[in-house]
N, C-alpha and C positions, 0 to 999 in steps of 0.2 A: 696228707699223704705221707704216709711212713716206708722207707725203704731201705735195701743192704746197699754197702757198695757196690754189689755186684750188678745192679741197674744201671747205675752209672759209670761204673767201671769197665762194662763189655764193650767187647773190642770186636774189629770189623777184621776178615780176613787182612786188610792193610796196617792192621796193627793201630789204627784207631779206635777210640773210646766213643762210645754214645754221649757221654759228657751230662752235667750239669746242665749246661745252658739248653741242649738238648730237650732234659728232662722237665724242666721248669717253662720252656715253649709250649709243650705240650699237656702240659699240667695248667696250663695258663688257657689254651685252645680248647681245651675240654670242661672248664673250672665247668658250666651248666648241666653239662651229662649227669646220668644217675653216677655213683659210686661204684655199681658193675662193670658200666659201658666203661667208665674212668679206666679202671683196671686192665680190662679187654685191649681199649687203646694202645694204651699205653706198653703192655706185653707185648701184642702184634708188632707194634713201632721200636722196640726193641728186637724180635726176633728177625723184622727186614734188614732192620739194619747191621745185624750179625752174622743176618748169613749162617752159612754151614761151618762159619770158625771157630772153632772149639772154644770151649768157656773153662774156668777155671775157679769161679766163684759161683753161690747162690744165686736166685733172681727170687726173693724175697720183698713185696710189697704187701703194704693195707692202704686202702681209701676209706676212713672218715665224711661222712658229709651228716652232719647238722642241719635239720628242719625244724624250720617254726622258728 
């Protein structure tokens, strides 16, 4: 998983960060999913948790997954 800081850098109306550990929970809970569903997740679980509060950065990810 390649990403901006802007995935881990968005903030919640309270001025809180999605965070690292955040991102890495859920990169961790998904590791089986395809590379789509990965992404899908993981955007989704970012935009809840931001809410309608304004962004100020990209949200720039890729998911990699290796078969075989």
């Amino acid at each position: 998983v390649f990403y901006t800081d802007g995935i881990s850098e968005a903030m919640n109306k309270h001025g809180e960060e999605f965070g690292e550990d955040r991102l890495r929970q859920a990169i961790s809970r998904l590791s089986h999913a395809p590379a789509q569903e990965m992404l899908d997740a993981i955007t989704h679980a970012v935009s809840d948790f931001t809410g309608d509060a304004q962004q100020h950065d990209d949200f720039t990810m890729v998911v990699v997954k290796v078969v075989g």
